[in-house]
N, CA, C and O atoms as a GROMACS GRO file, in nm:
protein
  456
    1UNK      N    1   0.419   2.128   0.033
    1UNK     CA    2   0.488   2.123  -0.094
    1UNK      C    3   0.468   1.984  -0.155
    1UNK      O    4   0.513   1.889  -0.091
    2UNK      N    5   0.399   1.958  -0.287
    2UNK     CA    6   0.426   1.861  -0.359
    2UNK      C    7   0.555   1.798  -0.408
    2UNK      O    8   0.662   1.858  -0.411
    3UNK      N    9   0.540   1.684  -0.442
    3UNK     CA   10   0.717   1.598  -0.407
    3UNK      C   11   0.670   1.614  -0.624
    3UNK      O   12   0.560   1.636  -0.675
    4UNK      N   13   0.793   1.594  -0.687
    4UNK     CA   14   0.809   1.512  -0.777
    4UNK      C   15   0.830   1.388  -0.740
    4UNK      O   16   0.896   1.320  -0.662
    5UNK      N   17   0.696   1.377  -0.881
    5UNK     CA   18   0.694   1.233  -0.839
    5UNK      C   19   0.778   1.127  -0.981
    5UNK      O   20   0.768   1.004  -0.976
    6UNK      N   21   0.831   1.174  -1.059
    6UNK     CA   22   0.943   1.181  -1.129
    6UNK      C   23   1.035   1.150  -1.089
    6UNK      O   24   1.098   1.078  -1.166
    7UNK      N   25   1.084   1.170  -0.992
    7UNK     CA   26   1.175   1.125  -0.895
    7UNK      C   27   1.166   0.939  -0.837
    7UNK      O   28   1.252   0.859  -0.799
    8UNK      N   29   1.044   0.933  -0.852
    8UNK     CA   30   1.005   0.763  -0.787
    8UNK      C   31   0.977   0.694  -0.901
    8UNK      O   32   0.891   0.607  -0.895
    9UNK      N   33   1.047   0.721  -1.033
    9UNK     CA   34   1.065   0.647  -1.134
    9UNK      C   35   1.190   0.539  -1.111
    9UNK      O   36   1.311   0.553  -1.095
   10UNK      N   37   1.091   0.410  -1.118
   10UNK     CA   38   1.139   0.301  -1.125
   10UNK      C   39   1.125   0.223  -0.976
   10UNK      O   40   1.168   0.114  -0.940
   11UNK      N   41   1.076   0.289  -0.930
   11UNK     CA   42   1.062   0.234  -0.766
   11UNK      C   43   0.887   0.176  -0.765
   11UNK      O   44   0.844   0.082  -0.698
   12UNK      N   45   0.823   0.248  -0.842
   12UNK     CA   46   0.681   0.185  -0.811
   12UNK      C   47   0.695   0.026  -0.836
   12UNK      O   48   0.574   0.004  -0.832
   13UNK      N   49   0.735  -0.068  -0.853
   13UNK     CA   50   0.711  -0.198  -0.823
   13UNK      C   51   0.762  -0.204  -0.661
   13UNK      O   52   0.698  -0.264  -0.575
   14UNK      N   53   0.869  -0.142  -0.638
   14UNK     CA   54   0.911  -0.179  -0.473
   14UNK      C   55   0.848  -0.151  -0.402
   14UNK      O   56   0.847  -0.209  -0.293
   15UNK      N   57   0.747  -0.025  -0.439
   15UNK     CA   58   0.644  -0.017  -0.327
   15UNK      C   59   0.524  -0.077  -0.375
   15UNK      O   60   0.428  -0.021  -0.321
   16UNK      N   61   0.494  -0.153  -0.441
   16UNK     CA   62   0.374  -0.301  -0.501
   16UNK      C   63   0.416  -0.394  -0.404
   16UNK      O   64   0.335  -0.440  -0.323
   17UNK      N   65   0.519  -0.422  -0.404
   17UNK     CA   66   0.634  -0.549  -0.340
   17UNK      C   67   0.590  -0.539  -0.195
   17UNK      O   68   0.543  -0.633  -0.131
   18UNK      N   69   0.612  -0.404  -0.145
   18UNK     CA   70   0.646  -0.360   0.021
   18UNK      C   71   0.473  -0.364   0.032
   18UNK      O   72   0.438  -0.454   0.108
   19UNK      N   73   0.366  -0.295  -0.022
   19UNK     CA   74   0.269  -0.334   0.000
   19UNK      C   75   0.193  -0.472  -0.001
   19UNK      O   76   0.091  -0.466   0.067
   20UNK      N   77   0.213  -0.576  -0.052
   20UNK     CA   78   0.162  -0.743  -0.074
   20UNK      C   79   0.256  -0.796   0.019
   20UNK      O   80   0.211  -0.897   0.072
   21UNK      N   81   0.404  -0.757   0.068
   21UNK     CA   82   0.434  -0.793   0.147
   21UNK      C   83   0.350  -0.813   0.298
   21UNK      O   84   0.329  -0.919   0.358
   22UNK      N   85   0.313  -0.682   0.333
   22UNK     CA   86   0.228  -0.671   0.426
   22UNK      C   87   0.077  -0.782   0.448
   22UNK      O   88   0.008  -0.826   0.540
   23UNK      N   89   0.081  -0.787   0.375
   23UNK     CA   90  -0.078  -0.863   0.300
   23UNK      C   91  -0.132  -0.868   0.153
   23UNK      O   92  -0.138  -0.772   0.075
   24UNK      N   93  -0.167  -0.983   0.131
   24UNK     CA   94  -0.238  -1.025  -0.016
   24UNK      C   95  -0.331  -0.850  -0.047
   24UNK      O   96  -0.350  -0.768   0.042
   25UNK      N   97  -0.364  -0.838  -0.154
   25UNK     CA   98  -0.392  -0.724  -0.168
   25UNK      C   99  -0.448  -0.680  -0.345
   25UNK      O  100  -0.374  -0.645  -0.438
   26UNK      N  101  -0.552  -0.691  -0.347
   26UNK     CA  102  -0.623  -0.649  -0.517
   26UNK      C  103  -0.592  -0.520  -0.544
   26UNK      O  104  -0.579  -0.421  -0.472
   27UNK      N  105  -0.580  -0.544  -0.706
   27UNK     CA  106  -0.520  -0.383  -0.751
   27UNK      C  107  -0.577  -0.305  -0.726
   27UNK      O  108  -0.482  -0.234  -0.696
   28UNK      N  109  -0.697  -0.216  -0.701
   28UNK     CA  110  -0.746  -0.122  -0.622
   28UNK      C  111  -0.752  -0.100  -0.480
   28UNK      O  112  -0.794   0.011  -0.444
   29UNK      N  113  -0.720  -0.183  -0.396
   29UNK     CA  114  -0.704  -0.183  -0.286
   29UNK      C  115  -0.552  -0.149  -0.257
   29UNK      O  116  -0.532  -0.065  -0.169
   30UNK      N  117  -0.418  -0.219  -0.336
   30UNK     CA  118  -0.324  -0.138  -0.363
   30UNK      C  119  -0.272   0.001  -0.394
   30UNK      O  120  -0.173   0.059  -0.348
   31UNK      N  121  -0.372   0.045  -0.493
   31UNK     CA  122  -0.390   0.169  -0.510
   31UNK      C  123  -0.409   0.256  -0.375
   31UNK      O  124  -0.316   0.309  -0.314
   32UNK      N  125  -0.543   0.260  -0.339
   32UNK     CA  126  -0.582   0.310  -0.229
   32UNK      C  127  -0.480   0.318  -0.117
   32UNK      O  128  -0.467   0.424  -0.057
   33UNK      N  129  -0.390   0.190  -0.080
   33UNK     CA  130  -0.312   0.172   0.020
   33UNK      C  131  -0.206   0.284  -0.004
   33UNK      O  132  -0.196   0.376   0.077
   34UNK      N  133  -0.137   0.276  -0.098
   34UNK     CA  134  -0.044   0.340  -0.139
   34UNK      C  135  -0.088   0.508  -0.154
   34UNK      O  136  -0.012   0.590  -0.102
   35UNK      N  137  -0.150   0.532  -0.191
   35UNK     CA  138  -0.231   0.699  -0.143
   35UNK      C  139  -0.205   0.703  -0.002
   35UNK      O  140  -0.117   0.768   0.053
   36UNK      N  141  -0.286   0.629   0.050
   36UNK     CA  142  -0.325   0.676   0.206
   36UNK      C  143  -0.188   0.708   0.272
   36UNK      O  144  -0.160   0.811   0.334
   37UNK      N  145  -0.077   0.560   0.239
   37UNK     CA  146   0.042   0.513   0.323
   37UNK      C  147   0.130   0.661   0.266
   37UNK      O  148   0.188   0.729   0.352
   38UNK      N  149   0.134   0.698   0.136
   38UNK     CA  150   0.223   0.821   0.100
   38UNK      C  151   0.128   0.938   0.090
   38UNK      O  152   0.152   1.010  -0.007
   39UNK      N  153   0.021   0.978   0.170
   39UNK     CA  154   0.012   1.087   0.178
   39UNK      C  155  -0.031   1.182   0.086
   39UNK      O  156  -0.019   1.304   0.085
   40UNK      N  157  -0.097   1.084  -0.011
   40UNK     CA  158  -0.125   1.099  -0.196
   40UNK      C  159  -0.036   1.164  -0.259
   40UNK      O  160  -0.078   1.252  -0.334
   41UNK      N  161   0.140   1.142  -0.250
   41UNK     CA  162   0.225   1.135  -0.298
   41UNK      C  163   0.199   1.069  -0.394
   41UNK      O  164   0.164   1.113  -0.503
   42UNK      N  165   0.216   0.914  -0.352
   42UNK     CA  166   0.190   0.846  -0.472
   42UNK      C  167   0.098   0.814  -0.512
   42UNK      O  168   0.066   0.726  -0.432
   43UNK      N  169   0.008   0.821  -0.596
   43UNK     CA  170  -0.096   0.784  -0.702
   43UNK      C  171  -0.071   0.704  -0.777
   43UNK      O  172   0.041   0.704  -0.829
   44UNK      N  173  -0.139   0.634  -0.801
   44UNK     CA  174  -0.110   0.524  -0.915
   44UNK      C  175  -0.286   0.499  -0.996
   44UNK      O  176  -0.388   0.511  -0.927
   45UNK      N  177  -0.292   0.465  -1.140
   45UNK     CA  178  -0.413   0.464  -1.204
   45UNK      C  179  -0.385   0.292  -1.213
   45UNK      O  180  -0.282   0.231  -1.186
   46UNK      N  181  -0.509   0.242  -1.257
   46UNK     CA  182  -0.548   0.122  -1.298
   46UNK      C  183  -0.430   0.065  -1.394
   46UNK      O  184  -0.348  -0.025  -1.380
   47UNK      N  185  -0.467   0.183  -1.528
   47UNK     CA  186  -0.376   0.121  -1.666
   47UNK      C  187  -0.221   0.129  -1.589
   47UNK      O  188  -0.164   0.026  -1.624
   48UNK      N  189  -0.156   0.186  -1.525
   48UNK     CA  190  -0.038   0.200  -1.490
   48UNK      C  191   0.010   0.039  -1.391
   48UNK      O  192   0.103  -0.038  -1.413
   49UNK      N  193  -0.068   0.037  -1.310
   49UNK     CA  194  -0.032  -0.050  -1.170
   49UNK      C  195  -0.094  -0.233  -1.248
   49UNK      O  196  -0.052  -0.332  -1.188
   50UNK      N  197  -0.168  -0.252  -1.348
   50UNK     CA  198  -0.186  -0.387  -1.373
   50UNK      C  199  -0.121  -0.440  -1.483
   50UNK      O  200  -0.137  -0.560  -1.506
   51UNK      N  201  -0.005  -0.332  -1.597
   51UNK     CA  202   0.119  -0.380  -1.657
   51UNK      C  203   0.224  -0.423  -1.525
   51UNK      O  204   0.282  -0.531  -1.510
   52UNK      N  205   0.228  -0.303  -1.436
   52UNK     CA  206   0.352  -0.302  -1.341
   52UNK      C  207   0.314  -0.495  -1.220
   52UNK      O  208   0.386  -0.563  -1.146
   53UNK      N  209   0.180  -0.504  -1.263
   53UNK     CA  210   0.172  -0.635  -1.190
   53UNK      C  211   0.162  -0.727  -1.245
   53UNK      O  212   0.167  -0.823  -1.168
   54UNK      N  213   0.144  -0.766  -1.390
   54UNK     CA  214   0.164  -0.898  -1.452
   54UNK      C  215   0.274  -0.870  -1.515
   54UNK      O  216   0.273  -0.921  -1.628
   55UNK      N  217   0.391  -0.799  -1.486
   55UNK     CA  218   0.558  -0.802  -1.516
   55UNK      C  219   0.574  -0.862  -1.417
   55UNK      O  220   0.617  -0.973  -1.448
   56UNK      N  221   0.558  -0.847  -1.253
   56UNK     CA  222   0.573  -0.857  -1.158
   56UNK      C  223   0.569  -1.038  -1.120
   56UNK      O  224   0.642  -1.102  -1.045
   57UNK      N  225   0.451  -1.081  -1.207
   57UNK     CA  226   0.404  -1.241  -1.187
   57UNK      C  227   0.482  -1.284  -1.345
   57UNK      O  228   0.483  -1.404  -1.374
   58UNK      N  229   0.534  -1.203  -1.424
   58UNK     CA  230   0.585  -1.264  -1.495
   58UNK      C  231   0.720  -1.371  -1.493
   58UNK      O  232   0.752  -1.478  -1.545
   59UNK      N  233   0.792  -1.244  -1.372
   59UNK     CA  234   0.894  -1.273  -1.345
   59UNK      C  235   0.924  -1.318  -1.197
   59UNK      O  236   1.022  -1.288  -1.128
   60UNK      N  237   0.795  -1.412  -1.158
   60UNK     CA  238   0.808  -1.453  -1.044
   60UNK      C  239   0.815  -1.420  -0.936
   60UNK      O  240   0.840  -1.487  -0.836
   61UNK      N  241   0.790  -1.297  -0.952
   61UNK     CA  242   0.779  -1.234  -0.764
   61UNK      C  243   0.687  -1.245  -0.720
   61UNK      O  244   0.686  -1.274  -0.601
   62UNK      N  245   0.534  -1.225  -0.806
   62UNK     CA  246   0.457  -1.257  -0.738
   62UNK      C  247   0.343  -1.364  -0.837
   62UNK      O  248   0.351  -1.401  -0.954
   63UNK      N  249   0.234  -1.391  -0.724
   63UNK     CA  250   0.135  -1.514  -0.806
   63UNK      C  251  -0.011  -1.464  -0.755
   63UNK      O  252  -0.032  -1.428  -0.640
   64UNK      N  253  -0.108  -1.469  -0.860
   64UNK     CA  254  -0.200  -1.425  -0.812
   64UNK      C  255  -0.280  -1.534  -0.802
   64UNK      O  256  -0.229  -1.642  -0.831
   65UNK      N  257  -0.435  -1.530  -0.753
   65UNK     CA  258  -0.546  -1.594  -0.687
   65UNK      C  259  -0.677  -1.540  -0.708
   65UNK      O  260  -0.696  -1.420  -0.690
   66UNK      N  261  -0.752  -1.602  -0.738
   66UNK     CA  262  -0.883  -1.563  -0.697
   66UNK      C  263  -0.975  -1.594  -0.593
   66UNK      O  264  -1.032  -1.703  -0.589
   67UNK      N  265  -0.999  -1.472  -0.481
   67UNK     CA  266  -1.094  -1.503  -0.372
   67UNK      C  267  -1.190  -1.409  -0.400
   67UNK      O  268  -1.188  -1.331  -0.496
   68UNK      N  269  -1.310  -1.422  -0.279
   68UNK     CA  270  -1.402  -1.304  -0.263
   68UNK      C  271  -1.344  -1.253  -0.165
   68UNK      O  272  -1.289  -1.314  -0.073
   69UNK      N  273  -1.358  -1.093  -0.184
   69UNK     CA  274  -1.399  -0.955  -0.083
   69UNK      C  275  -1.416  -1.006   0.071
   69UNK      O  276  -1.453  -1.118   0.103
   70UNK      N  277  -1.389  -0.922   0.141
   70UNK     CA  278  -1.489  -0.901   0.232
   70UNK      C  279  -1.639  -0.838   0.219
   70UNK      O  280  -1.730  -0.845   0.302
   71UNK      N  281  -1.636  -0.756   0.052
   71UNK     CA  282  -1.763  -0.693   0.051
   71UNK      C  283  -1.829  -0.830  -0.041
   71UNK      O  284  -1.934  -0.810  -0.103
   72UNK      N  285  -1.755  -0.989  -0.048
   72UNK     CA  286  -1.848  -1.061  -0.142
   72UNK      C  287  -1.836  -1.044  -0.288
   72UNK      O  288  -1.908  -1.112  -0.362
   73UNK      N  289  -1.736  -0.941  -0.345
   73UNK     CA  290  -1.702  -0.974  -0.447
   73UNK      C  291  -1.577  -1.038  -0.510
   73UNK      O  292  -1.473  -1.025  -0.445
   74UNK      N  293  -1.571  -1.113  -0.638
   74UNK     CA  294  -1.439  -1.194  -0.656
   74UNK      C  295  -1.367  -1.083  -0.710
   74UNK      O  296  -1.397  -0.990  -0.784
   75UNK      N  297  -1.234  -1.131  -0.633
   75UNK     CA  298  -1.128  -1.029  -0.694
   75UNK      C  299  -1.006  -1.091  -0.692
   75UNK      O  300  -0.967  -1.174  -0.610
   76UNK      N  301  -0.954  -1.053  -0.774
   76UNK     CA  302  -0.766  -1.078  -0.770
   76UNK      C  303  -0.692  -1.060  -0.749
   76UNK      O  304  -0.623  -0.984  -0.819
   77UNK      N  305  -0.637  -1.127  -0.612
   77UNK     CA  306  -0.530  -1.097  -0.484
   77UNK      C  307  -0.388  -1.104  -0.585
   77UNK      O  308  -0.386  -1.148  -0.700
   78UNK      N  309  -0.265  -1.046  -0.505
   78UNK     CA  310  -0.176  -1.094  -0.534
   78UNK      C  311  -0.074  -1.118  -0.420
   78UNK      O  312  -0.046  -1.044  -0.325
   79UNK      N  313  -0.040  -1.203  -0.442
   79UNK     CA  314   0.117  -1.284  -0.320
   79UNK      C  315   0.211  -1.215  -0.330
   79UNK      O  316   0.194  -1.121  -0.408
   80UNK      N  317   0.343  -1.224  -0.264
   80UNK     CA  318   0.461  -1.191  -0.262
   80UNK      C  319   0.521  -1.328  -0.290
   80UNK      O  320   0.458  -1.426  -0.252
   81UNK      N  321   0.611  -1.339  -0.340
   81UNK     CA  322   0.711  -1.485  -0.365
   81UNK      C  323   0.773  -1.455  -0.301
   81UNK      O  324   0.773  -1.338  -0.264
   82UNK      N  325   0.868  -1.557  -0.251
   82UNK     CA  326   1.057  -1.572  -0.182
   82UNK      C  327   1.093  -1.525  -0.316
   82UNK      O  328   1.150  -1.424  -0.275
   83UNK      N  329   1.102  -1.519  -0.411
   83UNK     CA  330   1.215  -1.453  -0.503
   83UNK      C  331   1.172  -1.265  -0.459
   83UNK      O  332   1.233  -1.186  -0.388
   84UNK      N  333   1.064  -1.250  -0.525
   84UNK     CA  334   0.995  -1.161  -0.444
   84UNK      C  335   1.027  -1.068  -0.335
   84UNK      O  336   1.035  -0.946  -0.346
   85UNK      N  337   1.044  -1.138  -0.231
   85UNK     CA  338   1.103  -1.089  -0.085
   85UNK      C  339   1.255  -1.083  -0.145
   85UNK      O  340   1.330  -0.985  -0.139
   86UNK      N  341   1.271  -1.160  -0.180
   86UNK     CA  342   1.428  -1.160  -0.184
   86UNK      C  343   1.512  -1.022  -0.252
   86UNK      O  344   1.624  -0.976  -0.230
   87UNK      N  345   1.371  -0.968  -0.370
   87UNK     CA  346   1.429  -0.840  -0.488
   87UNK      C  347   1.406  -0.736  -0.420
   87UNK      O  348   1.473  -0.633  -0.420
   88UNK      N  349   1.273  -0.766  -0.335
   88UNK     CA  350   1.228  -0.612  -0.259
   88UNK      C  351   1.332  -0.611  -0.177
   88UNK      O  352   1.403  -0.513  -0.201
   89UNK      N  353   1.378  -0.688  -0.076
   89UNK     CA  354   1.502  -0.649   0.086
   89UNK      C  355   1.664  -0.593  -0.047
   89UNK      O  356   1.752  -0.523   0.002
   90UNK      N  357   1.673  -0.625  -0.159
   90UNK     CA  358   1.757  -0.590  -0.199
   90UNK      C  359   1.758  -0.472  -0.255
   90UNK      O  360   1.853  -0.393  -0.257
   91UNK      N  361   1.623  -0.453  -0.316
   91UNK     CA  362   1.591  -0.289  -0.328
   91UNK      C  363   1.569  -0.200  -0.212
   91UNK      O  364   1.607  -0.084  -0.233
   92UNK      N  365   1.522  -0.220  -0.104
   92UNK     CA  366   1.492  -0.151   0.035
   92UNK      C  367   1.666  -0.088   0.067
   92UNK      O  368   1.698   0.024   0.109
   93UNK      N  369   1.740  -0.185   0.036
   93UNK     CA  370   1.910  -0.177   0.112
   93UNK      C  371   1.938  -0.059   0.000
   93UNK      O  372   1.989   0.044   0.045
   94UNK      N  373   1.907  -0.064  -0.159
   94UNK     CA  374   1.957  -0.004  -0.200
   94UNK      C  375   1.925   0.126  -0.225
   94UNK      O  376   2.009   0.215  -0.240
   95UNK      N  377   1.779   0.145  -0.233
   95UNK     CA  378   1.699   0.260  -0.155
   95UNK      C  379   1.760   0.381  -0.045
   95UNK      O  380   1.791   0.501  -0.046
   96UNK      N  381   1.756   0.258   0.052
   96UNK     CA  382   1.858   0.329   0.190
   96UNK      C  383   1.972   0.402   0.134
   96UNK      O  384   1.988   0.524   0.136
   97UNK      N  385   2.060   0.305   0.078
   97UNK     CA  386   2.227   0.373   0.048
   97UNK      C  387   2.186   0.503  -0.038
   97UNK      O  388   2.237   0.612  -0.014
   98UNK      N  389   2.120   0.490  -0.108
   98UNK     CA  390   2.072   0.626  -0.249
   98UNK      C  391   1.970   0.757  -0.097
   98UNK      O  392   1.981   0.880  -0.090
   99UNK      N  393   1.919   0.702  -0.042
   99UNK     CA  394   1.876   0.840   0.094
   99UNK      C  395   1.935   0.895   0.124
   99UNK      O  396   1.926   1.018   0.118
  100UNK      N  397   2.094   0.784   0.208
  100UNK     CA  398   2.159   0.859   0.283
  100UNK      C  399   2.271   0.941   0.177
  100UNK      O  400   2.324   1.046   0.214
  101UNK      N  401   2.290   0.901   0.087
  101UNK     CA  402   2.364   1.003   0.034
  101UNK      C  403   2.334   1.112  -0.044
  101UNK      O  404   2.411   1.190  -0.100
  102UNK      N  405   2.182   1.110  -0.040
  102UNK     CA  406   2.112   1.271  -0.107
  102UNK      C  407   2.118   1.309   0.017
  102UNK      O  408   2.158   1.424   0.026
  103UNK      N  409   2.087   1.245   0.144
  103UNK     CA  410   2.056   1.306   0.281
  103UNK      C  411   2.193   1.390   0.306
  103UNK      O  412   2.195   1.506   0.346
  104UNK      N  413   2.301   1.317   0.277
  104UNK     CA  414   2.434   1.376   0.314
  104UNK      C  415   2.490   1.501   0.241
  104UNK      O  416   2.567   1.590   0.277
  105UNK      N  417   2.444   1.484   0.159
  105UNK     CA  418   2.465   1.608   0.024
  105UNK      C  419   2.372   1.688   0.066
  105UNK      O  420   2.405   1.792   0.123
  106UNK      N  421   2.244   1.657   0.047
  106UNK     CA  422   2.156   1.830   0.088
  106UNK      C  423   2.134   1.861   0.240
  106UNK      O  424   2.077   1.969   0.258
  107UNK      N  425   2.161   1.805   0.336
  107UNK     CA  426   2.193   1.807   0.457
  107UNK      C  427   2.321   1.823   0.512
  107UNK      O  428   2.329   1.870   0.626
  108UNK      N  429   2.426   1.791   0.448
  108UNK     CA  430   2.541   1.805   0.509
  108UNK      C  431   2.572   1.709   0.599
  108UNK      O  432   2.667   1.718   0.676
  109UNK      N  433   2.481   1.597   0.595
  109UNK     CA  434   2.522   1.473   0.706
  109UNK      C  435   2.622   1.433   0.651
  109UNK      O  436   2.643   1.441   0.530
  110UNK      N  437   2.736   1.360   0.778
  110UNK     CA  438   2.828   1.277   0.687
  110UNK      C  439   2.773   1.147   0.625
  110UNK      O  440   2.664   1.094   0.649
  111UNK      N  441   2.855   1.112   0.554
  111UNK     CA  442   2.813   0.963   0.468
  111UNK      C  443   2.869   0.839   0.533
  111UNK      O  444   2.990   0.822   0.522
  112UNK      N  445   2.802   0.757   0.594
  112UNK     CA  446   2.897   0.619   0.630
  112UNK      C  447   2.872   0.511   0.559
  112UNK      O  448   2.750   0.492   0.560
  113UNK      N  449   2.931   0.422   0.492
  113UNK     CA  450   2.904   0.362   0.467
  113UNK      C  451   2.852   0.187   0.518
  113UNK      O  452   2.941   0.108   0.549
  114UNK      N  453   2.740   0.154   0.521
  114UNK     CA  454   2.691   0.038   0.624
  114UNK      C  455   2.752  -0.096   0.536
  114UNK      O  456   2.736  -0.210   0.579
   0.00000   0.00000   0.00000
């Protein structure tokens, strides 16, 4: 079954964030990551993911660079900042709380609050 992906409106920067966290990372290589890691849930195009990343360095989360490839070509990494880390662990927490309580509602789990 395909997910709406309508549903992950407003979250695609947290998973930009959670990916560069891991490692520096060029916008197509982001792309790609994010397919593979969700299962091509999420997709993301070029025009979509390089507004969502110079908002991203606008507002200081992240800073980009220019290196070469491993295949030898120059490309444009991007960092994670400490402000950065700091928005993603606050979105991850709030993520969580918004799971467990769809989890609790369409599952019937109880709700605790952490």
């Amino acid at each position: 079954m395909k997910a709406d992906k309508s549903l992950s409106g407003g979250n695609t920067a947290m998973l930009i964030l959670k990916l560069i966290e891991e490692e520096d990372m060029y916008g197509y290589q982001m792309i790609d990551a994010l397919e593979k890691k969700s299962n091509n849930v999420f997709t993301l195009k070029a025009g979509t993911l390089y507004p969502i990343l110079h908002g991203l360095e606008q507002q200081g989360m992240i800073t980009a660079y220019d290196s070469t490839s491993e295949e030898g070509r120059q490309r444009r990494y991007y960092r994670i900042t400490e402000k950065g880390r700091k928005l993603l662990h606050e979105k991850q927490e709030e993520w969580e709380t918004y799971a467990r309580a769809v989890k609790s509602v369409m599952g019937g789990v109880s709700y605790a609050v952490v």
